[in-house]
ZADO-1210 file (C-alpha; in nm, 4 decimals, padded with zeros to 6 digits):
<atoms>
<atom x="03.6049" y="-03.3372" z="00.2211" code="UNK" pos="1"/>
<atom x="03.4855" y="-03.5012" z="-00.1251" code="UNK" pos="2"/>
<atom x="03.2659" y="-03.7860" z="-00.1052" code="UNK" pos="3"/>
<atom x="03.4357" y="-04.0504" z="-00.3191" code="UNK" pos="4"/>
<atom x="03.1974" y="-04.3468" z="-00.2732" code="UNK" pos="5"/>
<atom x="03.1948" y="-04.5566" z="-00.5891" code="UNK" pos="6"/>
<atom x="02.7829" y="-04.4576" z="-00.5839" code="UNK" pos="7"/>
<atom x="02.8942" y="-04.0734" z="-00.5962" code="UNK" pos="8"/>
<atom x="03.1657" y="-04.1394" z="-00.8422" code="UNK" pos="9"/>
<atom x="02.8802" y="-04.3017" z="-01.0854" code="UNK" pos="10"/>
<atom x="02.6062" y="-04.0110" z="-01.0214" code="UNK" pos="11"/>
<atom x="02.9010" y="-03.7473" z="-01.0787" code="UNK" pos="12"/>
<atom x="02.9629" y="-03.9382" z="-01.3902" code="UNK" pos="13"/>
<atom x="02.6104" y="-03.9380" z="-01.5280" code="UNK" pos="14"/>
<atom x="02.5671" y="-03.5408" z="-01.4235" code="UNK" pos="15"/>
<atom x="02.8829" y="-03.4830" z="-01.6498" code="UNK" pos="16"/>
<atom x="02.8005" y="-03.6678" z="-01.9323" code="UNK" pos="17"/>
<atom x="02.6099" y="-03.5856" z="-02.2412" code="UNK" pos="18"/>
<atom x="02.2495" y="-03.7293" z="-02.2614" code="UNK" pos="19"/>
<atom x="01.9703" y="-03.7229" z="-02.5173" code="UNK" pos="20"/>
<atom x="01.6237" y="-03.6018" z="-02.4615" code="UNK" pos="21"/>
<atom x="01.5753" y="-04.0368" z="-02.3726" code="UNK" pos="22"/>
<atom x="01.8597" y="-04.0233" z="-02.0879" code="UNK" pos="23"/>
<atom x="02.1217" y="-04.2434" z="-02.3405" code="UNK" pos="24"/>
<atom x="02.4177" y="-04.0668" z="-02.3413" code="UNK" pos="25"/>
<atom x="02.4811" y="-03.8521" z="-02.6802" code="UNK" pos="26"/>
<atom x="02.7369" y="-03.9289" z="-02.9671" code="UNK" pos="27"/>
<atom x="02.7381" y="-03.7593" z="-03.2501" code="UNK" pos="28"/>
<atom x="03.0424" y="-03.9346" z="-03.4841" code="UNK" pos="29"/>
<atom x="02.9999" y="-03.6462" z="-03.7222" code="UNK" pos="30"/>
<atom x="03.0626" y="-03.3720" z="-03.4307" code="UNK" pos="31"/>
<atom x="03.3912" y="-03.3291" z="-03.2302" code="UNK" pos="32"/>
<atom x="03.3134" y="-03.0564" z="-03.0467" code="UNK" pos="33"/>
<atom x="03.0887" y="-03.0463" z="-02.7640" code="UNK" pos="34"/>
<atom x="03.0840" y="-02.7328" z="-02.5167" code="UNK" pos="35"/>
<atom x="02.8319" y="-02.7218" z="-02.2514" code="UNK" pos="36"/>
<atom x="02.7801" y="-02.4862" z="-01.9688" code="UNK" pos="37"/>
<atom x="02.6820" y="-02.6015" z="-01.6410" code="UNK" pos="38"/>
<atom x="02.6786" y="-02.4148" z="-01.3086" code="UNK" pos="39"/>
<atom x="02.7451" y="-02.6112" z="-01.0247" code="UNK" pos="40"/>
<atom x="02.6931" y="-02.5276" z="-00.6441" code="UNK" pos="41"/>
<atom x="03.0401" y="-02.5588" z="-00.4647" code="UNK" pos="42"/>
<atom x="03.2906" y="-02.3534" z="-00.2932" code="UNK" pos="43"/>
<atom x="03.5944" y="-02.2641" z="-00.4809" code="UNK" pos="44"/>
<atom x="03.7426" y="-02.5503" z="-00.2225" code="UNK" pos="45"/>
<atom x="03.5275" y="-02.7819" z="-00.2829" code="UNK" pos="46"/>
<atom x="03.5890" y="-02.7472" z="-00.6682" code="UNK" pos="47"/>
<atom x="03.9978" y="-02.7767" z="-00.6077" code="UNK" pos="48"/>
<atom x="03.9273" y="-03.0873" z="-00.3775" code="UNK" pos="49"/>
<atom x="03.7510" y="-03.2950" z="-00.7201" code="UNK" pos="50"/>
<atom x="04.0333" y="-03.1387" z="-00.9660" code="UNK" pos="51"/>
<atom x="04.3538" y="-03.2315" z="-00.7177" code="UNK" pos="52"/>
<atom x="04.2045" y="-03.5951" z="-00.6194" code="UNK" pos="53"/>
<atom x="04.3816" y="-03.8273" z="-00.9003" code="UNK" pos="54"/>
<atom x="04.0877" y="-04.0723" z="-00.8251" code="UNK" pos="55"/>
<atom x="03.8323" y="-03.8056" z="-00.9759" code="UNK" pos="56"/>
<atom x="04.0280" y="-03.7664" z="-01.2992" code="UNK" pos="57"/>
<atom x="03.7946" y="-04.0433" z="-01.4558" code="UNK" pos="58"/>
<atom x="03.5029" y="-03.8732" z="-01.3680" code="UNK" pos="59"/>
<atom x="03.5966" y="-03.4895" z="-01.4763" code="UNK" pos="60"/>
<atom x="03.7660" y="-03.5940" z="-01.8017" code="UNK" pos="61"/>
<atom x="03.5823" y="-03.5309" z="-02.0935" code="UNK" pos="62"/>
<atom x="03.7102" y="-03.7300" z="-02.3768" code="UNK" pos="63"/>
<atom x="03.6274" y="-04.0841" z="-02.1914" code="UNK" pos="64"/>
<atom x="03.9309" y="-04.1888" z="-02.2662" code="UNK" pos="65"/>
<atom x="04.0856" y="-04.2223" z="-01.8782" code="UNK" pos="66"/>
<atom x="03.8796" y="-04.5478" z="-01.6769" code="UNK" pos="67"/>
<atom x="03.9193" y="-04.6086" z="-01.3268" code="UNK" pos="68"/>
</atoms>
């Protein structure tokens, strides 16, 4: 099972985010295209679990623009 403690949620959040070389997170008005490549240590399940959980959609969508 996911752990979806608020706490989790927030360090999730931070690991998926864009940050510059001071820890703020990066925005570049000019740019609107960002790709980044990141592996990350979890089962195919565990993956599916985060992507199918409605309450994680905050946290794994990119453009900011879903809060909650």
């Amino acid at each position: 099972m996911v752990n979806s403690s608020p706490a989790h949620l927030r360090s999730l959040e931070h690991m998926m985010t864009a940050h510059d070389s001071q820890g703020s997170p990066a925005h570049d008005p000019e740019r609107r295209i960002v790709s980044v490549s990141q592996f990350v240590p979890a089962t195919p399940q565990q993956v599916f679990e985060v992507l199918a959980n409605p309450q994680m959609h905050s946290v794994i969508d990119g453009s900011g623009s879903v809060r909650g």
